[in-house]
LUMPA-103400 format. One line per field, with one value per residue (C-alpha): x, y, z; residue number from 1. Coordinates in nm, 3 decimals, always signed. Example, Ala and Ser with C-alpha at 12.3 -4.5 7.8 and 13.67 -1.06 7.14 Angstrom:
BEGIN
u (+1.230, +1.367) $
v (-0.450, -0.106) $
w (+0.780, +0.714) $
resi (1, 2) $
This chain:
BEGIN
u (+29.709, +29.550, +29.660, +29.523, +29.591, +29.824, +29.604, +29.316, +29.443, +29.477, +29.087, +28.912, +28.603, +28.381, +28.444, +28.413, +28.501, +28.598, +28.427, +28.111, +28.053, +28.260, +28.205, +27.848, +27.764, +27.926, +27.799, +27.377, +27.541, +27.598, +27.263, +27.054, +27.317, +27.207, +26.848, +26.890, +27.132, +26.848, +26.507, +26.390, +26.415, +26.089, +25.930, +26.045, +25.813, +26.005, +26.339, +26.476, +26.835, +26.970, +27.306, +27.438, +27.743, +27.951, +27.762, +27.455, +27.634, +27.852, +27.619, +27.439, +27.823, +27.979, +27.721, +27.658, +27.284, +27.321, +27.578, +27.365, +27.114, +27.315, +27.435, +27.112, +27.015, +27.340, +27.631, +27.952, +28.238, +28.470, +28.204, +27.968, +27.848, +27.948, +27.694, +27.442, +27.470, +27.565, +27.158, +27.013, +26.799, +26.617, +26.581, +26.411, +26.243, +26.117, +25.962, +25.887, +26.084, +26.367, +26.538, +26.649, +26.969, +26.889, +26.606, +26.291, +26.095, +25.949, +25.824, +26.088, +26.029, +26.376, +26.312, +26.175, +26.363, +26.679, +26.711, +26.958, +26.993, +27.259, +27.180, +27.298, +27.579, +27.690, +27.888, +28.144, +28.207, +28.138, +28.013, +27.728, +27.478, +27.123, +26.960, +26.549, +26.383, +26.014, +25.708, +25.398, +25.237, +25.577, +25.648, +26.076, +26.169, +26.552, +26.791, +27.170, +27.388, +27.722, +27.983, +28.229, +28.557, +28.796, +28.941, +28.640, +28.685, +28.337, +28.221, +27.901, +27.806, +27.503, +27.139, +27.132, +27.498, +27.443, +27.388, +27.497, +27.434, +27.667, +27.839, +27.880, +28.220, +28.179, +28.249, +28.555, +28.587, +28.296, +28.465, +28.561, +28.936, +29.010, +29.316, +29.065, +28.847, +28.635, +28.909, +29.185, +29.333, +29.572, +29.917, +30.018, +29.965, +30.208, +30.573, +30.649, +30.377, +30.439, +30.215, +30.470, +30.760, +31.040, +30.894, +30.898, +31.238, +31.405, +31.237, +31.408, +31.752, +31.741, +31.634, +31.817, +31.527, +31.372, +30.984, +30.862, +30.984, +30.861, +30.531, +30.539, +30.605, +30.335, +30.093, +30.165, +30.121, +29.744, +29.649, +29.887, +30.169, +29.969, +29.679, +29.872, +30.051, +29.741, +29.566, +29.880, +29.909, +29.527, +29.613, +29.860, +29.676, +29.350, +29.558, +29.739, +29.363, +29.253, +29.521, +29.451, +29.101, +29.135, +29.403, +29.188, +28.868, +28.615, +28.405, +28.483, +28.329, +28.271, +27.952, +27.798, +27.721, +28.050, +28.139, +28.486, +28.666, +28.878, +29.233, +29.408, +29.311, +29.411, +29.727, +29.803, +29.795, +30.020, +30.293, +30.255, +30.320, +30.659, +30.723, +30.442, +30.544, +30.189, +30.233, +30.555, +30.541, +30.944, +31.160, +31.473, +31.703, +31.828, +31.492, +31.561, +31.429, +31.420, +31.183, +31.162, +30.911, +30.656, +30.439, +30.428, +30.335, +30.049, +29.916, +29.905, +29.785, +29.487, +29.387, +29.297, +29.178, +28.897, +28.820, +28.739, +28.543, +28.360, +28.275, +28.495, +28.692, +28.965, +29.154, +29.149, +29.504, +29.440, +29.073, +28.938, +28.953, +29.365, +29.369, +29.552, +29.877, +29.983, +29.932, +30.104, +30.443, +30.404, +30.376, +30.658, +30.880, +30.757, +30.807, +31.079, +31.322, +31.549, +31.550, +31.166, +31.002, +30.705, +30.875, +30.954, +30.550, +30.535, +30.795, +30.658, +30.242, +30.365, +30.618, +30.334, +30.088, +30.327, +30.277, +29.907, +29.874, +30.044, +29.853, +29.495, +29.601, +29.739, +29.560, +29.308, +29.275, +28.895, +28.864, +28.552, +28.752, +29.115, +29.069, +29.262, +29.579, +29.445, +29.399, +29.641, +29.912, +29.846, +29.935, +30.170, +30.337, +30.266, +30.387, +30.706, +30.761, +30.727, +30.916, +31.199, +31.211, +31.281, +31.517, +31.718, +31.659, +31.738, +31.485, +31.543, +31.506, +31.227, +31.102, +31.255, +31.071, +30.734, +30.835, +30.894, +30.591, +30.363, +30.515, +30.475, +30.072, +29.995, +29.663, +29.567, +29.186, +28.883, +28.674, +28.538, +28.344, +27.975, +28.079, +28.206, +28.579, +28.682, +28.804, +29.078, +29.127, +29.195, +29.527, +29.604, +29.673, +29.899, +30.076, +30.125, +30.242, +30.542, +30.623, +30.594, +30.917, +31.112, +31.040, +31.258, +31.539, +31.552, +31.592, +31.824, +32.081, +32.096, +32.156, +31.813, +31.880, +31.660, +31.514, +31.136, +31.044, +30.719, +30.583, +30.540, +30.428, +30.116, +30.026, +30.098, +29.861, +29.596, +29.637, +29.605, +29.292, +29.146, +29.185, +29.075, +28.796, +28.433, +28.427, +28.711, +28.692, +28.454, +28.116, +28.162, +28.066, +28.407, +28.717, +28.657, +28.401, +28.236, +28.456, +28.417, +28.037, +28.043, +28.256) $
v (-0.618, -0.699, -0.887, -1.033, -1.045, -1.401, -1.427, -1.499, -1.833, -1.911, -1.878, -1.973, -2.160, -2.531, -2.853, -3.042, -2.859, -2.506, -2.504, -2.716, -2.573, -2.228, -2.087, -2.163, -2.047, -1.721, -1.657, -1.728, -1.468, -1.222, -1.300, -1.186, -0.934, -0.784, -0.791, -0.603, -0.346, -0.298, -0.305, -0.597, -0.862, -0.769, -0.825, -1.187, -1.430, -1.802, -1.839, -2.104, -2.227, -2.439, -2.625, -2.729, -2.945, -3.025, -2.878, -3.089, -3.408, -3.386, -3.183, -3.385, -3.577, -3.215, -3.033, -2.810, -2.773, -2.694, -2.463, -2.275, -2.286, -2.175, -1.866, -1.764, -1.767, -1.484, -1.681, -1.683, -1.978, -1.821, -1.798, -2.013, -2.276, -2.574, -2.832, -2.595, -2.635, -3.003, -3.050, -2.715, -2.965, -3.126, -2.760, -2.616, -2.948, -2.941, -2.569, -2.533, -2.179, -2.043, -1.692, -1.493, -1.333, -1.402, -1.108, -1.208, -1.480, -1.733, -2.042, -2.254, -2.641, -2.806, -3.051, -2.828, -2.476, -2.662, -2.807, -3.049, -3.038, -3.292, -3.312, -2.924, -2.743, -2.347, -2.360, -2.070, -2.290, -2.664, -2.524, -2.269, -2.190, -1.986, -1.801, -1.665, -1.440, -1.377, -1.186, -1.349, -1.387, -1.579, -1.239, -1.287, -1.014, -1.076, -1.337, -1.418, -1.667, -1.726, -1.949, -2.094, -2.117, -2.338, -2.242, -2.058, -1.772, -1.679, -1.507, -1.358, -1.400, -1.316, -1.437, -1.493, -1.746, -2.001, -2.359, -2.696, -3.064, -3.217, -3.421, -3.142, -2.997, -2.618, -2.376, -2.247, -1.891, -1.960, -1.987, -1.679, -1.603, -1.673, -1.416, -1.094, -1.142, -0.923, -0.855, -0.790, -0.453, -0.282, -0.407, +0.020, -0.048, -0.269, -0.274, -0.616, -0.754, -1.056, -1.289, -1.598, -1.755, -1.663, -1.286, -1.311, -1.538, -1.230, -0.969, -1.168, -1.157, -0.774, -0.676, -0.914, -1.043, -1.338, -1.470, -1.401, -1.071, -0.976, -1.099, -0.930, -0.593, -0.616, -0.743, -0.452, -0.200, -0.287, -0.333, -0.253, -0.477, -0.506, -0.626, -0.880, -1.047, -1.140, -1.269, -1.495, -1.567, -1.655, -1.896, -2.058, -2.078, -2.267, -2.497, -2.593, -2.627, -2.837, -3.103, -3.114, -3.127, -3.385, -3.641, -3.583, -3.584, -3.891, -3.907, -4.277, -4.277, -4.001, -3.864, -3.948, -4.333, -4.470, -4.564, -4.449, -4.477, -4.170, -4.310, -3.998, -4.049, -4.407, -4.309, -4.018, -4.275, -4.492, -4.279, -4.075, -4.387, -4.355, -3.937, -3.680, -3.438, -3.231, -3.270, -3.129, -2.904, -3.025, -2.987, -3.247, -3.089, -3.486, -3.493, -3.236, -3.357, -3.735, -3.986, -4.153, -3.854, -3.922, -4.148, -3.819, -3.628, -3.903, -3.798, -3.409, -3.415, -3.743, -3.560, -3.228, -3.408, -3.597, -3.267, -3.135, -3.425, -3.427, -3.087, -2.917, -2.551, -2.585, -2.348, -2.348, -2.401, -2.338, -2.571, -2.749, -3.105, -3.044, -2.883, -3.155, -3.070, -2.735, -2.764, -3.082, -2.965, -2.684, -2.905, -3.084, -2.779, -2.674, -2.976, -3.123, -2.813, -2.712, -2.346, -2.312, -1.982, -1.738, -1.611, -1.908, -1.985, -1.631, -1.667, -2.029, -1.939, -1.616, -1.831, -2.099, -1.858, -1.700, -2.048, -2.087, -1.748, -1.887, -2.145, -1.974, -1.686, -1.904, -2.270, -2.368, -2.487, -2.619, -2.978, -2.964, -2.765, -2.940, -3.223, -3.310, -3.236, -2.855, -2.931, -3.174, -3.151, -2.711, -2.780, -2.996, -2.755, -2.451, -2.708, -2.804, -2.380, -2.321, -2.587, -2.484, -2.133, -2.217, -2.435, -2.190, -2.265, -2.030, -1.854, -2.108, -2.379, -2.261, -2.270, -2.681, -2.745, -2.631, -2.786, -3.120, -3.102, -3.051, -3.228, -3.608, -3.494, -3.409, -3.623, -3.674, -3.724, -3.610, -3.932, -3.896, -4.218, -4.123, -3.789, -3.718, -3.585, -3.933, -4.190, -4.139, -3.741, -3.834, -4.029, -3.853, -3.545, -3.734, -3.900, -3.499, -3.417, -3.645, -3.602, -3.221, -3.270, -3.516, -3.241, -3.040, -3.306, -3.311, -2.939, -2.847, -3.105, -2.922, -2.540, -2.464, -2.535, -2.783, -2.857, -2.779, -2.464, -2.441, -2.212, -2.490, -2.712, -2.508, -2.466, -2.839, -2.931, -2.617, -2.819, -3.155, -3.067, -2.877, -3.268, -3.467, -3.591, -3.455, -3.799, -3.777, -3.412, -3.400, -3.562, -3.916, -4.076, -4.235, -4.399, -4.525, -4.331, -4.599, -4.903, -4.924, -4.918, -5.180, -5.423) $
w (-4.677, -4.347, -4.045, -3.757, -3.386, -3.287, -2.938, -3.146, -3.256, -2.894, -2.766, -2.459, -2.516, -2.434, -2.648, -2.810, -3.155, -3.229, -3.601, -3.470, -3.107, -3.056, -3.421, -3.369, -3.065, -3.091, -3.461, -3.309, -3.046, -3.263, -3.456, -3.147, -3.053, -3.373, -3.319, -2.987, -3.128, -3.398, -3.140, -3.297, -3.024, -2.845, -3.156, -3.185, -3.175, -3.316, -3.403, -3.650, -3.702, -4.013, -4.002, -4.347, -4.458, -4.214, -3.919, -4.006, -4.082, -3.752, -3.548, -3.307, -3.195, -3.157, -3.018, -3.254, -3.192, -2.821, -2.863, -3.111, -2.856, -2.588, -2.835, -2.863, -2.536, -2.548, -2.395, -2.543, -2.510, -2.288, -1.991, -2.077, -1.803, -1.950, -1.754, -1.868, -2.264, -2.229, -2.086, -2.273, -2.515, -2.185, -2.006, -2.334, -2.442, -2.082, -2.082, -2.433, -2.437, -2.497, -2.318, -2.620, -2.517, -2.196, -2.139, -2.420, -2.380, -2.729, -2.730, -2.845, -3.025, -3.032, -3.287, -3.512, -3.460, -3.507, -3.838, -3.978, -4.328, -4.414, -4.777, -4.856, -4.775, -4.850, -5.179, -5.030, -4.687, -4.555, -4.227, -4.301, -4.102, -4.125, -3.870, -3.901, -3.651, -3.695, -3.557, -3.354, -3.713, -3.861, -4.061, -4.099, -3.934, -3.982, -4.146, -4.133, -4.280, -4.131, -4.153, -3.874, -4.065, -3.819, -3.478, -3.356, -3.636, -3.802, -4.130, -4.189, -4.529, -4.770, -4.739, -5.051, -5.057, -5.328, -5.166, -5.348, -5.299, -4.996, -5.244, -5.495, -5.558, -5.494, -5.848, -5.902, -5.702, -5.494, -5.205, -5.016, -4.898, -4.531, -4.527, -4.428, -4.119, -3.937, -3.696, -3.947, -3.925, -4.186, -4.150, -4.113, -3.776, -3.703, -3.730, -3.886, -4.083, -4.289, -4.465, -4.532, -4.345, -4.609, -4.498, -4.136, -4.152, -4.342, -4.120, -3.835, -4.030, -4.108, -3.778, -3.568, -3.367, -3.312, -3.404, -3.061, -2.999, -3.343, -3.278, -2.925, -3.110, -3.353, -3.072, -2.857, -3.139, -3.138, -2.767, -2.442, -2.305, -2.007, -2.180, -2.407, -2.119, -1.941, -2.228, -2.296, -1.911, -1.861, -2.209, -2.002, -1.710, -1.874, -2.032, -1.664, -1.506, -1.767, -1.759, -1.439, -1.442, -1.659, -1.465, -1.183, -1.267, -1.128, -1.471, -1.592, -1.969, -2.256, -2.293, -2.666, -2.672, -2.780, -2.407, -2.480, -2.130, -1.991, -1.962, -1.812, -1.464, -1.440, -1.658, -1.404, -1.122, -1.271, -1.349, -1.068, -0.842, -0.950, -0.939, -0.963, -1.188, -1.216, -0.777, -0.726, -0.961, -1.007, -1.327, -1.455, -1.661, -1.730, -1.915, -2.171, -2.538, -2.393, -2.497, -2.143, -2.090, -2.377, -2.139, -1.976, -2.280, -2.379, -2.065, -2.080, -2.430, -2.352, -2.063, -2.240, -2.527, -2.273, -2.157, -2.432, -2.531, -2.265, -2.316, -2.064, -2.085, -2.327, -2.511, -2.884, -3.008, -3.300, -3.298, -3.065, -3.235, -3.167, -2.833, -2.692, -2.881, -2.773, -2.391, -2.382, -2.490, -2.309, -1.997, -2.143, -2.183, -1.803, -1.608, -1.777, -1.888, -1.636, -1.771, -1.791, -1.647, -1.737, -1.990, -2.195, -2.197, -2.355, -2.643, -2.701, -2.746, -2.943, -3.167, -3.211, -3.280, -3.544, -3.726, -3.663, -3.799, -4.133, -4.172, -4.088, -4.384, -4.644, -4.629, -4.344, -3.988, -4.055, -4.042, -4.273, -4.516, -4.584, -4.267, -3.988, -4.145, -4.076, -3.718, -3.583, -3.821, -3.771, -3.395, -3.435, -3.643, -3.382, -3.082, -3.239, -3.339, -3.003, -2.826, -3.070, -2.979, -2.601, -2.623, -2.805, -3.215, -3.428, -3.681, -3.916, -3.685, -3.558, -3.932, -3.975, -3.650, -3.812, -4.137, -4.007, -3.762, -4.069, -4.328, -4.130, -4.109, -4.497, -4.581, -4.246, -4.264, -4.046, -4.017, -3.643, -3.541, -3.495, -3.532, -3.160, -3.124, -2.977, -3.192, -3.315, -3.221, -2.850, -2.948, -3.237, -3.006, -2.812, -3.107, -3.260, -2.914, -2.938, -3.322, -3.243, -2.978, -3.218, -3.489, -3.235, -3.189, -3.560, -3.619, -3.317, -3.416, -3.777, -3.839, -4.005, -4.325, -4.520, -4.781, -4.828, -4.685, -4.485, -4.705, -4.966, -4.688, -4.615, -4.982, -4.999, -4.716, -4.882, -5.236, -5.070, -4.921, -5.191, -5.370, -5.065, -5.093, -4.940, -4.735, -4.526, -4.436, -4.105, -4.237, -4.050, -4.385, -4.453, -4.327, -3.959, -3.912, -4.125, -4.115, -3.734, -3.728, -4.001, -3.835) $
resi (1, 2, 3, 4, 5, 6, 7, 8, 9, 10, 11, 12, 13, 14, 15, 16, 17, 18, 19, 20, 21, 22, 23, 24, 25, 26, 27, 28, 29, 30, 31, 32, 33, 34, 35, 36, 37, 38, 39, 40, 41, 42, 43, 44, 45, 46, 47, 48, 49, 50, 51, 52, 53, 54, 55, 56, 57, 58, 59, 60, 61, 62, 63, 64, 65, 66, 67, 68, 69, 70, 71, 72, 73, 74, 75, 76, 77, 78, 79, 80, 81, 82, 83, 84, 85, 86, 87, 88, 89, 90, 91, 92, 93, 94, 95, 96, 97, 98, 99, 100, 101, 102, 103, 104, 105, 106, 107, 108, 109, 110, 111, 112, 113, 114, 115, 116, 117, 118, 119, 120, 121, 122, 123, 124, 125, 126, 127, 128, 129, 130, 131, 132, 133, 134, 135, 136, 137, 138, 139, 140, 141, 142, 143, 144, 145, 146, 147, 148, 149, 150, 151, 152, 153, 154, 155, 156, 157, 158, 159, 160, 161, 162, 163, 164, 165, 166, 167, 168, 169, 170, 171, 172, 173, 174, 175, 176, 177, 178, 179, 180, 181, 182, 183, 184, 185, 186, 187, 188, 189, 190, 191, 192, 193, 194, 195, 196, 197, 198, 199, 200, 201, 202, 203, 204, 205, 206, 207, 208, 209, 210, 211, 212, 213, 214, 215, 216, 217, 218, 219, 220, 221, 222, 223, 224, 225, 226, 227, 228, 229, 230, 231, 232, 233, 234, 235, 236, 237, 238, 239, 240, 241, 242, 243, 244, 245, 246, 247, 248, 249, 250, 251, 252, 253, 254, 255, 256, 257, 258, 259, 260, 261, 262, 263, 264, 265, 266, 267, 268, 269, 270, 271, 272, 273, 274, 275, 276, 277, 278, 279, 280, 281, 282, 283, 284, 285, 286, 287, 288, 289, 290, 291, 292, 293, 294, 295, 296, 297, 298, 299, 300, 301, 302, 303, 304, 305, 306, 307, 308, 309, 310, 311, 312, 313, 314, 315, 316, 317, 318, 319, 320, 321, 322, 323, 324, 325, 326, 327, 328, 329, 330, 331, 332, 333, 334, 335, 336, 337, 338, 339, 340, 341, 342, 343, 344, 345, 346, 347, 348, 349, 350, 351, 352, 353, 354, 355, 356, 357, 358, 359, 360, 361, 362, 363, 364, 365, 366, 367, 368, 369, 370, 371, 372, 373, 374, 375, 376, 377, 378, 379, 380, 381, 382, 383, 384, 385, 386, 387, 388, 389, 390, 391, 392, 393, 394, 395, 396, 397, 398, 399, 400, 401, 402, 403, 404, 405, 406, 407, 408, 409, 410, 411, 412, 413, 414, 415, 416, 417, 418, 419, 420, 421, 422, 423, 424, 425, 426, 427, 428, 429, 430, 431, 432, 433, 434, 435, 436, 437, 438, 439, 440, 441, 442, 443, 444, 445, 446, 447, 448, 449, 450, 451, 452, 453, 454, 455, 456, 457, 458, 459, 460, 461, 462, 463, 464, 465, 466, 467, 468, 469, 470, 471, 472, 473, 474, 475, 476, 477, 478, 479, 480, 481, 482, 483, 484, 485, 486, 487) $
């Protein structure tokens, strides 16, 4: 049995989708990472990228192609200079090259070396991609297929992956299990491993511990405390800059041709008027689990959304499509807890990440693979986890809290109009954001015990994706995505 590290469901990268635009660009990173490691990138004389499924269908509204681009030129999303991808396409189209990895030279056709093939997708994953290197006389010098599973996670598979039709339901066992990535390690090395909630929920009873300090153990038995406490401090810290970056910001309208209006620095002003909470930094312990504040809580989780729409530096908690949720009841817990420190942000992202880690091993938190109910109703769960665990919940409630957050999201579709994380993923944050802290009400007024376990949750949400039809699940060829461009 193998686990993985919690951080990594908390990653820093560029919108405006962790499966379309992270996943991407740091899978065409490791595809000319590889050609350096092997001497081969002097050699290169073209490279070719194709997008299938998912990444094709979607592509051009997330980004996907620039990001590729931008991978291959050897950024990754954590540094990556975000003005820079959003006009890559003119700055190659312009010079007719390309900087591979940032050191070799090719000529480079956009249109052409970027291919969109929305009629095929990979039969093991929805969001496959292909990359080709060749010589000055178009000998293939090397070839990788890869897939970006959800949350900025990426698989390399096989060259020679089986492909289907995009409206072809994919043969039994094709698909290959999420639970083991590249990063897993054996669960030996650390203290509490656990692969469901009835596990960790009885590790917590026999041990007398709670979800975050269990999670802190196993995190520093792979790296040092040191190292884990600024990776969960420079999480926090992102997430603060970017709801602020986003109530402040003087951009007006979304990039992508919808002319979808930013609302969080109008909505800033307004309340603000009245008391600047993001200002004075100040906390009201008369606000505690109130729903006066969810105006508030609109507002963190709308302005991080717009960020990330507009292509801005988000974190990934746990995909991009939902990084709204997370920071904005963590700004909830900070600005309107009288108790809230440091330390609370600490147990909260390693409590939420406990549940993101769930749901990443045993279902999905890829939009193209089980829909928005993998996303948004994943951080809701996470957010309302979280938000439990600081307010004092028990184990168990900590578990109802996740329940309930998921539960109230089952069937939630991914039907992005013209393919941009806009309408309705903006609001849909926000709504999330508020269910996630009435989740909380619900569980801290009870002692944890309940009837459907989140366990069965997750495989519900897995086994209601696994039925959901291809159309609603991030191809923009159903539901609104349709419907609005009709009317």
């Amino acid at each position: 049995m193998l686990v993985f590290s919690i951080l990594e469901m908390f990653k820093i990268g560029v919108g405006p989708s962790s499966s379309h635009t992270v996943g991407p660009m740091v899978a065409a990173h490791e595809f000319v990472t590889a050609l350096e490691r092997d001497g081969s990138l002097e050699r290169v004389g073209r490279v070719r990228t194709v997008l299938y499924g998912s990444l094709a269908l979607t592509g051009l509204g997330h980004g996907t192609d620039r990001a590729t681009v931008a991978g291959l030129e050897g950024n990754m999303p954590q540094s990556v200079d975000t003005d820079h991808v959003n006009t890559i396409r003119q700055e190659c189209e312009r010079s007719g090259e390309l900087s591979l990895n940032g050191t070799h030279r090719i000529p480079f056709d956009y249109a052409h070396d970027v291919v969109m093939d929305v009629w095929h997708r990979m039969a093991a994953h929805p969001n496959g991609m292909r990359f080709q290197a060749f010589d000055a006389y178009d000998n293939l010098i090397e070839e990788q297929v890869w897939y970006s599973i959800g949350g900025g996670f990426v698989r390399r598979g096989s060259v020679e992956d089986p492909m289907i039709g995009i409206h072809d339901r994919p043969p039994a066992g094709s698909a290959f299990s999420e639970r083991d990535d590249d990063s897993s390690i054996d669960t030996a090395a650390v203290p509490y491993p656990f692969t469901t909630c009835d596990e960790l929920i009885a590790l917590c009873d026999e041990h007398h511990m709670n979800i975050a300090d269990m999670v802190w153990a196993n995190e520093t038995a792979m790296r040092s405390a040191v190292q884990v406490r600024s990776e969960l401090d420079n999480v926090w810290r992102v997430m603060r800059r970017c709801v602020q970056h986003g109530c402040n910001t003087l951009e007006t309208v979304l990039p992508g041709g919808l002319e979808v209006p930013r609302r969080a620095p109008k909505m800033y002003a307004r309340l603000a008027s009245n008391s600047d909470v993001l200002g004075s930094d100040r906390r009201r312990a008369d606000a505690v689990l109130e729903s006066s504040d969810a105006a508030w809580v609109d507002l963190f989780a709308l302005a991080v959304s717009e960020e990330n729409a507009g292509g801005g530096r988000i974190v990934t908690a746990p995909t991009n499509g939902a990084a709204g949720v997370i920071p904005a009841v963590l700004h909830y817990y900070w600005h309107f807890v009288d108790h809230a420190g440091e330390e609370g942000v600490v147990t909260f992202l390693l409590t939420a990440g406990a549940i993101g880690y769930l749901f990443k091993r045993n279902a999905s938190i890829s939009g193209a693979e089980v829909g928005c109910q993998g996303e948004v109703g994943t951080a809701c769960s996470m957010a309302a986890a979280g938000l439990c665990a600081v307010m004092g919940g028990t184990p168990r409630q900590v578990e109802n809290a996740a329940e309930i957050g998921i539960e109230h999201n089952l069937g939630l579709t991914c039907d992005p109009v013209g393919g941009l994380v806009q309408i309705p993923c903006i609001e849909r944050n926000a709504m999330a954001a508020n269910t996630a802290i009435n989740a909380v009400r619900m569980a801290m007024l009870g002692d944890g015990t309940h009837i459907v376990s989140l366990d069965q949750a997750i495989k519900t949400m897995k086994d209601t994706g696994e039925d959901m039809m291809a159309k609603y699940k991030e191809t923009s060829r159903g539901g609104l995505a349709v419907n609005v461009v009709e009317c």
